[in-house]
N, C-alpha and C positions, 0 to 999 in steps of 0.2 A: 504494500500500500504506500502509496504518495504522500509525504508529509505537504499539507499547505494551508494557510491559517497564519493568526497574529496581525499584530498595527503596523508589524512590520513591514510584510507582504504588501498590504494595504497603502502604505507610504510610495515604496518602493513603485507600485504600479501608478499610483496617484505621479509620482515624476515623470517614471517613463510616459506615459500617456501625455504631458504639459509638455514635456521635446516634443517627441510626432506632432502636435495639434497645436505646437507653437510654431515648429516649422513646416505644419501645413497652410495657417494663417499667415505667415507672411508669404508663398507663394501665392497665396488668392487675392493678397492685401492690395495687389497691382490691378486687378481684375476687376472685383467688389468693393476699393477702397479699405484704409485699412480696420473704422470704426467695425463696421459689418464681417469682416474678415478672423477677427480677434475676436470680436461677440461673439460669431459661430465657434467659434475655437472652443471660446470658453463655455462656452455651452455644452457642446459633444464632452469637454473636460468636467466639465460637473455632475453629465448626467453618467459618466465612466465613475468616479469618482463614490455617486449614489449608489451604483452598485458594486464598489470595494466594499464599503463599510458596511452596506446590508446582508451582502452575501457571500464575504469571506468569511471563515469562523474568524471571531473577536480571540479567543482564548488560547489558538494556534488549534492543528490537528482535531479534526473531532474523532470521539471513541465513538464505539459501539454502539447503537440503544436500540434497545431489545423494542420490536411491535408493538407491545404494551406500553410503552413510553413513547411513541409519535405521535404527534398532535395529528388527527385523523381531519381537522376541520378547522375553519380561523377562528381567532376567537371574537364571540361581539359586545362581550364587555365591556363596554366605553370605559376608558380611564381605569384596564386594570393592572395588573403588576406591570410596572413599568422599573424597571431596576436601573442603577446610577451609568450613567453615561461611562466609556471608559478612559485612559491619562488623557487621551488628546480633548478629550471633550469634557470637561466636568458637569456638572448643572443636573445632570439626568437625560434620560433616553430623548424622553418628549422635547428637549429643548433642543436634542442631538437632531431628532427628526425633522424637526420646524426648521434649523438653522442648515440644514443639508439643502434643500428646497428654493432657500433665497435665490442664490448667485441662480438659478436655472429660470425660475420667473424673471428675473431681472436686464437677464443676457435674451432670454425668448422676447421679450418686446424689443431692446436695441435692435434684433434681428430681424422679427418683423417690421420694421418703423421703416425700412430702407424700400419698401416698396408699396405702389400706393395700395393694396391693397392687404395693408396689416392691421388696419383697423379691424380687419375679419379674420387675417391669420394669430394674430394674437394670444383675441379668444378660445381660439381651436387651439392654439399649440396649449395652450392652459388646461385644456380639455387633456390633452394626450400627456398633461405631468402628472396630470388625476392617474388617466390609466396607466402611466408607467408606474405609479405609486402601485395601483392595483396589482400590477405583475412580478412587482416585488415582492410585495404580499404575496402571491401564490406561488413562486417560485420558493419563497420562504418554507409555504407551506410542502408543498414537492419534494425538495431538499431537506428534509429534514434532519440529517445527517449534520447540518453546518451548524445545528444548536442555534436557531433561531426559531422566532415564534409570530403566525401570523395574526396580526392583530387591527382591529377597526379602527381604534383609536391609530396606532402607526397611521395609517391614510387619511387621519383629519388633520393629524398632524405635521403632515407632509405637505398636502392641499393646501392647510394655512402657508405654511411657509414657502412654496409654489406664489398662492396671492401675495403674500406679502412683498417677496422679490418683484409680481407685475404691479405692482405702487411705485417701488421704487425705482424698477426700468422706466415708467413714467415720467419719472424727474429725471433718469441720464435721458433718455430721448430729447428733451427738450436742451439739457444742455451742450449732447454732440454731435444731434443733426443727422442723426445718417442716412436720409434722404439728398443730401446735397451731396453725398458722393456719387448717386446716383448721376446726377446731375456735369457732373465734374468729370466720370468716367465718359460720356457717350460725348461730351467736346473735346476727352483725347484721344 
């Protein structure tokens, strides 16, 4: 069996992924401008990122567990055990899950904003971090083996922190435009 798990792994792959998708964003930044370019970037990196931390084991290696110990179903206990966040994160899980979410809401409007019609992609892409939330969650639930647990509260928690990133992509929007690279691209 393959060892693989820990914050380590999780680190390590959270880098490598920020090369590739730093140095895919500046090859598109000629292309797309580089606002648009880098927001993509950073976007594909967070939502790579989302799935380190969900779906690597936290603990290193998972063991064994016996049938009788797999969660057979998610769980829909709002707000239930929710245990402490780990070193990188302290606060607890729920604030680990909220604060994972932002930078993706945030970077999806800059990225939408650069064509006219993101006023519609926006919202939809907002849609599809719900259901990437949801796919974590079942994949969660699938893998059981990674010692994780799928939970309803995880996807409101997500969601918020999703909306909350599209608040704040609203206010970079407005201060870097990336509509006007649009603009800027097609008179070179």
């Amino acid at each position: 069996m393959v060892s693989f798990g820990g914050t380590g792994v999780m680190l390590l792959g959270a880098a490598l992924a920020a090369v590739v998708l730093g140095l895919l964003g500046l090859l598109a930044a000629r292309r797309t401008g580089p606002v648009t370019a880098y927001a993509a970037a950073g976007l594909v990196w967070s939502l790579v990122v989302i799935a380190l931390v969900t779906l690597v084991p936290a603990a290193g290696p998972p063991g064994y567990l016996m049938p009788e110990e797999v969660q057979t179903a998610c769980s829909f206990d709002y707000g239930g055990p929710a245990p402490d966040g780990f070193w990188i994160f302290s606060g607890g899980q729920r604030l680990l899950n909220t604060a994972l979410f932002v930078p993706s809401g945030a970077l999806l409007v800059v990225v939408a904003a650069r064509w006219r019609l993101g006023w519609l992609l926006a919202p939809l892409g907002l849609g599809l971090l719900a259901a990437y939330s949801v796919g974590v969650e079942a994949a969660q639930l699938v893998l059981a083996r990674i010692d994780r647990a799928c939970d309803v509260t995880d996807v409101v928690d997500n969601v918020t922190g999703a909306g909350i990133g599209f608040v704040v992509g609203l206010g970079l929007v407005v201060l870097l435009r990336p509509w006007r690279e649009r603009r800027d691209a097609v008179i070179a």
